[in-house]
N, C-alpha and C positions, 0 to 999 in steps of 0.2 A: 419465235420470230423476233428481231431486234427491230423495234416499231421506229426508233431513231434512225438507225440508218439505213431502213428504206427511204424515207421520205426526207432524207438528208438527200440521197444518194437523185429522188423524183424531181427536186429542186435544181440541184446543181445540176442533171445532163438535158431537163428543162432548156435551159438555156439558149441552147442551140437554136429554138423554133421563134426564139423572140427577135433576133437580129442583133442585139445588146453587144455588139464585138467587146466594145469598151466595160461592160461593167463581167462579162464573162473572164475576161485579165483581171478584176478589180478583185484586190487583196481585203479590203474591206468589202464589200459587197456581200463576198464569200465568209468573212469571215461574220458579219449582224446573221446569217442564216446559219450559220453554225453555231454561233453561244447562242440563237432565241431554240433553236432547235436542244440543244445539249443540254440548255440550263432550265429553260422555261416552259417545256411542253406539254401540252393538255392533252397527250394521247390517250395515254394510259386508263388518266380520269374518265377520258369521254368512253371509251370502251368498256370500262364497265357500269358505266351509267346504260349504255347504249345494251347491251348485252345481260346483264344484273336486273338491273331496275327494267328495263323492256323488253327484254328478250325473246319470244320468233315473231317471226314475222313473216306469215304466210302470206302471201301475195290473197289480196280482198278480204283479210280479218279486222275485224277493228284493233286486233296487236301491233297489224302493220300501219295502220295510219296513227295508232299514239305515238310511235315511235317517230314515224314522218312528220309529225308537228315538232318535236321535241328536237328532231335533229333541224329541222327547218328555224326555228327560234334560236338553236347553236350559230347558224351563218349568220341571222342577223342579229346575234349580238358579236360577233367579231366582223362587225360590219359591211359584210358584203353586199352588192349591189341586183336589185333585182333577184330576191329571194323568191319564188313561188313555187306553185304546183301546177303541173298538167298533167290532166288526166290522161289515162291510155286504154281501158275499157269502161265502157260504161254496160256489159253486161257480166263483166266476171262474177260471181257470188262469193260470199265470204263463208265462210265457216271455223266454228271454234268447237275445243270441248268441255265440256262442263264436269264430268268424270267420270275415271273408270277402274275396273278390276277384273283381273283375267288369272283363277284358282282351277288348279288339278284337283279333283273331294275326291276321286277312287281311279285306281285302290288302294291310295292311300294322301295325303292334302302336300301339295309342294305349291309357293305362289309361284306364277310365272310370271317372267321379267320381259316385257315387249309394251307394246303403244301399239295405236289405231294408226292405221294410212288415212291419210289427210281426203277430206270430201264424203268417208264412208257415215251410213247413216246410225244411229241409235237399234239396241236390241229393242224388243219389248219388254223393258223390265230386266229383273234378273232372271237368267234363263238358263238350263244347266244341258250336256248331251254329249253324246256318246262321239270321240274324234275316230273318225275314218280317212284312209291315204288315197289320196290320187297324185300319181304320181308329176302328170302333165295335162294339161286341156290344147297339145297339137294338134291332134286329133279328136274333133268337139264330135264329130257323129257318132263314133265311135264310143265316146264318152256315153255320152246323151242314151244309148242302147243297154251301156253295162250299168250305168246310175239310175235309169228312170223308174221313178218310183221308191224309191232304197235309199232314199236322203234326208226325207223330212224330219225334222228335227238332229238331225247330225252336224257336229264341227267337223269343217276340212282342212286336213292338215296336207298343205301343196307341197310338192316337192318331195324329193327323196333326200336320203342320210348326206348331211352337209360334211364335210373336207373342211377343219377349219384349220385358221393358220396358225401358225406356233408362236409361241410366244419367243420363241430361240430366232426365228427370224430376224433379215433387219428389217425396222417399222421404219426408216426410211431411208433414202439414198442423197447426196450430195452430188452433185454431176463436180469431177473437177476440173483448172484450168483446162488441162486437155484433151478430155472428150468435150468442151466446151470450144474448144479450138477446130476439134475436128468436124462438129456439127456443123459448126459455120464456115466451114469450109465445102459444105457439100453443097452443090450448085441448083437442087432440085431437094425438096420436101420428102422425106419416106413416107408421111403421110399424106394422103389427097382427099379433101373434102370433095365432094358436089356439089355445081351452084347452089348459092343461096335458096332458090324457088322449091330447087326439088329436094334437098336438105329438110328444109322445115318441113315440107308433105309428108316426104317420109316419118320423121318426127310425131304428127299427125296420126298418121298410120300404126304408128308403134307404140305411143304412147295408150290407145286406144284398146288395143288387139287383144285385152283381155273382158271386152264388155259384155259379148257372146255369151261367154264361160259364168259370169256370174251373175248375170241375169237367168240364166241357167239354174243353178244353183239354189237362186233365191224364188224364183217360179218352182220349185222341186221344192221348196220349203227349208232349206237347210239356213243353219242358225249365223253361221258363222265363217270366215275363212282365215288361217292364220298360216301363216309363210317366215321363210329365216332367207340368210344370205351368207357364204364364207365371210366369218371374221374374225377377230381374236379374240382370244378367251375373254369372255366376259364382255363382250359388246354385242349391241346390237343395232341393226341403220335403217331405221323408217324414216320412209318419202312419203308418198303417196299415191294414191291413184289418179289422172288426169284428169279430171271431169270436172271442170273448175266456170264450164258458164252456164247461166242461169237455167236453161233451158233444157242441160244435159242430166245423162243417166245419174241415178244416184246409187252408187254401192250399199250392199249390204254389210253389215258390221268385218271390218279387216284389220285384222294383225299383223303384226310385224313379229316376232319374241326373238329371245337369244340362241345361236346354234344349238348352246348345249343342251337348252330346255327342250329347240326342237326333236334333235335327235334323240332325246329319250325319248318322245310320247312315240316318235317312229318308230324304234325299236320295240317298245310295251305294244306297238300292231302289228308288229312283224312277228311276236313273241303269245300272241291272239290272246292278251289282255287286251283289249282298245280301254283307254282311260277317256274319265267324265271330267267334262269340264264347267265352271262354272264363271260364267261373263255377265258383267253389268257395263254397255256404254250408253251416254250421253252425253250427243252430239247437240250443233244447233245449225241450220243454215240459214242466212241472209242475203238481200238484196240492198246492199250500201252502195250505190256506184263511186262516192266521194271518196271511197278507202282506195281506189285505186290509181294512187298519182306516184309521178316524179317528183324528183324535188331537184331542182334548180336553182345555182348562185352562180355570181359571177364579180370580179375584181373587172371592171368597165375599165379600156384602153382609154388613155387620153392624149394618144394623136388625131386629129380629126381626120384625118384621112384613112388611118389603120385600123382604129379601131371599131369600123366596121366588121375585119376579121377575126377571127377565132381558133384559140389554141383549146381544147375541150377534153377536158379531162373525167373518165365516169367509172361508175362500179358497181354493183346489183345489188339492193338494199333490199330485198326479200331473203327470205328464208324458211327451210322447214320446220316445221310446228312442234317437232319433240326437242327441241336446243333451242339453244337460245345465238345461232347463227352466228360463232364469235368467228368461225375460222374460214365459214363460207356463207358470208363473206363482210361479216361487219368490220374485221380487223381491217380490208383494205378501204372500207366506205373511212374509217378512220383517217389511216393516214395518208390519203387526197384531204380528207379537213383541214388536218396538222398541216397539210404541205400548205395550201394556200392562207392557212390564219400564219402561219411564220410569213410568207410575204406581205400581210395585211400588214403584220404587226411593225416589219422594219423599213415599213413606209415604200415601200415597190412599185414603182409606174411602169407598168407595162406600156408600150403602145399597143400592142393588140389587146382584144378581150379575151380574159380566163375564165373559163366558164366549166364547174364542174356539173356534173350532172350523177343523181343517185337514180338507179332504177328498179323498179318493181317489174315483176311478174316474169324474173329470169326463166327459174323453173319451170315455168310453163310457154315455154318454146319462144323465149324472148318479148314475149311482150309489149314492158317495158320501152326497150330502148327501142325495138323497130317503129313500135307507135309515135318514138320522138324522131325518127329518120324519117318516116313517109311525113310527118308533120311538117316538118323542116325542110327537109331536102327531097320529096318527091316520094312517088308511089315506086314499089320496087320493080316493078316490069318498066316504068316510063324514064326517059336520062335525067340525070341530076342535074337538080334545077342550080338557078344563078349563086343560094346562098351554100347550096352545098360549098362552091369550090372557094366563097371566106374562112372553110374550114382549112387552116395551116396544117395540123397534125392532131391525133387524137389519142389518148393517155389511156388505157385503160387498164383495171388490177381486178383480177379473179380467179379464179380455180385456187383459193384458198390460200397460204401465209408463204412469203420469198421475197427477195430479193429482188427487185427489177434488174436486169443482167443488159 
C-alpha cells in the first residue's frame, strides 16, 4: 500500500465537508499538503514504531494499552487538542502469553508451526497425548454418545483435510476503472446487512456457538484442541475465541497450526497411526479495566459558531495477538495520523472540529466505537440525540490496506 497517497488522496477529497470553497480552488493550499505529505512524512517511521516496537494489541492486554499511551503522546506532540482516553468496558479482561511449544515426539519428532486462540487457558505443565479427529461438534449429542468416556487425556484435531490454496493463484485482485464504474452504477447494494440490533446478536450467537463443545471436551478431560483453516502454503491465521469478559467461560488450551501440518496429523489418523503430541502453554488472565480505552484528538474549529460541529475521522486500533496488527489495521490508524499532523503542520484552521478517534475492542463485535456512539450520541434503540446531528461526515479506514476510492 502507498501510505503517501492515501492520505494525500484523505486530505484533498476532505475538503468538501469543510465548506472552504475558497481554499478547495487554492493552488497553494493544495500544494503546503503535497510537499509536507511527499517530502516530510512520519508515516512510515510511526508504523514501525507502532507495529515493531509494539506490536498486538489485543483488545484488554496491557500490549494494547502501551501502545495507546504511545500513540496518545504521538498526537500531543504534533499538538493536537484535547488528546485523551475513554474508556469502553470496564469488565473486558485482558490476557497475554507468556509461552509456548506445540511438538509431534511419534512416530517420529516434526515442530508444529500454529499459536493459541486468544482467551484459551494454560496446559498443566508440559503434557504429551495421543491426537484423535472429530470431524464437527454440529451435532453435540450425538458427539457427546460416541466420545463419552474416550477422551481423557487426548489431543483433538477439529476438522477434516483442509483444501488449501495455491500458491499459482492471484493473492490479490485490483477492481478496475470499470467494474468500478459499474458498481456504482448499481442502484441497490448486492449485499444487505441486518439492522444493526440484530446484527450484533447474531454476532453474539456466533461468535459463542462453540462453548458447549469445549466445555465438553474439557469436562471429558481431553488436553487440548488444535484446528487449521484454507490458506496458502505456509501460513497460518489465528484469532481467537470470544470470551473476552470477566465473568465468561475460559477455554481449554487451543490451537491454531498451518494446513500442511494439519493435514498430515489427519491423514497419519486416517492411516491408524494417531500421532503423540507434545504441548507446553502459558497463559495469563487479568482484570485491568484501564487497558480498555479509545484514544481521542482533535484539531479544535475556530469559528465560534461552527465549531461546535464535527468532521470525525476513526479506525480500530486493536488487533490480534499473534501479529503485530500492521495490515489490520495499524497501517490505517497510521495514516489518519499523517492526514491530520500534515494539517497541523501547514497551519490549517478549520472552522469545524477534526476529530479523530482510534478504537479498541473491534474484534469483539465493536466495542470500541459503539461504546463512543451510545456515549456521544445516544443509546442504539433511543433517536439520536442533539450532538449526534454536529456530526458533518464521518471518515472511516479498515478491513486492511487501499486506497480510499
Amino acid at each position: 500500500m502507498n501510505l503517501k497517497t492515501t492520505f494525500t488522496f484523505l486530505l484533498i477529497s476532505g475538503y468538501s465537508f469543510f465548506g472552504y470553497s475558497q481554499l478547495t480552488s487554492s493552488d497553494s493550499v493544495l500544494l503546503k499538503i503535497r510537499d509536507e505529505a511527499l517530502k516530510n512524512s512520519n508515516a512510515m517511521n510511526w508504523l514501525s514504531e507502532l507495529t515493531d516496537i509494539y506490536g498486538q494489541r489485543l483488545t484488554g492486554s496491557r500490549e494494547y494499552y502501551e501502545a495507546a499511551k504511545w500513540i496518545a503522546d504521538e498526537m500531543k506532540e504534533i499538538e493536537l487538542d484535547d488528546v485523551h482516553f475513554e474508556n469502553y468496558c470496564s469488565d473486558c479482561r485482558g490476557w497475554s502469553i507468556n509461552s509456548f511449544n506445540l511438538e509431534m515426539v511419534s512416530p517420529n519428532y516434526m515442530h508444529l508451526s500454529g499459536y493459541p486462540l486468544a482467551m484459551t487457558k494454560s496446559t498443566n505443565g508440559i503434557v504429551s497425548g495421543e491426537v484423535i479427529s472429530i470431524a464437527s461438534f454440529d451435532d453435540l449429542d450425538a458427539l457427546k454418545k460416541e466420545y463419552s468416556g474416550k477422551i481423557r487425556g487426548k489431543i483433538i484435531l477439529l476438522g477434516e483435510e483442509i483444501k488449501m490454496k495455491s500458491l499459482q493463484d492471484t493473492l490479490m485482485i485490483r477492481f478496475s476503472k470499470e467494474t468500478l464504474a459499474a458498481m456504482d452504477a448499481q442502484l441497490k447494494s448486492q449485499l444487505e446487512n441486518p439492522p444493526l440490533p440484530e446484527l450484533l446478536a447474531n454476532w453474539a450467537t456466533d461468535d459463542r456457538s462453540d462453548k458447549d463443545f469445549l466445555a465438553f471436551l474439557e469436562l471429558e478431560g481431553a488436553l487440548a484442541v488444535i484446528n487449521s483453516r484454507p490458506m496458502y502454503l505456509g501460513v497460518f491465521h489465528p484469532d481467537g475465541t470470544y470470551y473476552y469478559k470477566n465473568d465468561e467461560f475460559k477455554p481449554l488450551p487451543y490451537f491454531t497450526i498451518m494446513p500442511e501440518h494439519f493435514n498430515r496429523l489427519y491423514r497419519m489418523i486416517k492411516r491408524h497411526t494417531p500421532p503423540i503430541l507434545r504441548i507446553n502453554l502459558k497463559t495469563e488472565f487479568y482484570n485491568e479495566p484501564q487497558n480498555n480505552v479509545n484514544i481521542i484528538g482533535e484539531i479544535t474549529g475556530n469559528d465560534p459558531e461552527l465549531k461546535s460541529e464535527e468532521i470525525l475521522i476513526g479506525a480500530h486500533f486493536d488487533s490480534w495477538h499473534a501479529a503485530t496488527g500492521a495490515t489490520d489495521n495499524g497501517v490505517n490508524c497510521i495514516v489518519l495520523l499523517e492526514a491530520i499532523r500534515i494539517l497541523k503542520q501547514i497551519g490549517y484552521q478549520p472552522k469545524r472540529t477534526i476529530k479523530i478517534g482510534l478504537w479498541g475492542g473491534e474484534e469483539q463485535s465493536y466495542l470500541g466505537s459503539l461504546a463512543y456512539a451510545k456515549d456521544h450520541f445516544g443509546d442504539l434503540n433511543e433517536l439520536p440525540n442533539a450532538q449526534s446531528k454536529k456530526v458533518s461526515a464521518y471518515l472511516n479506514l479498515d478491513e486492511g490496506a487501499g486506497s480510499i476510492r
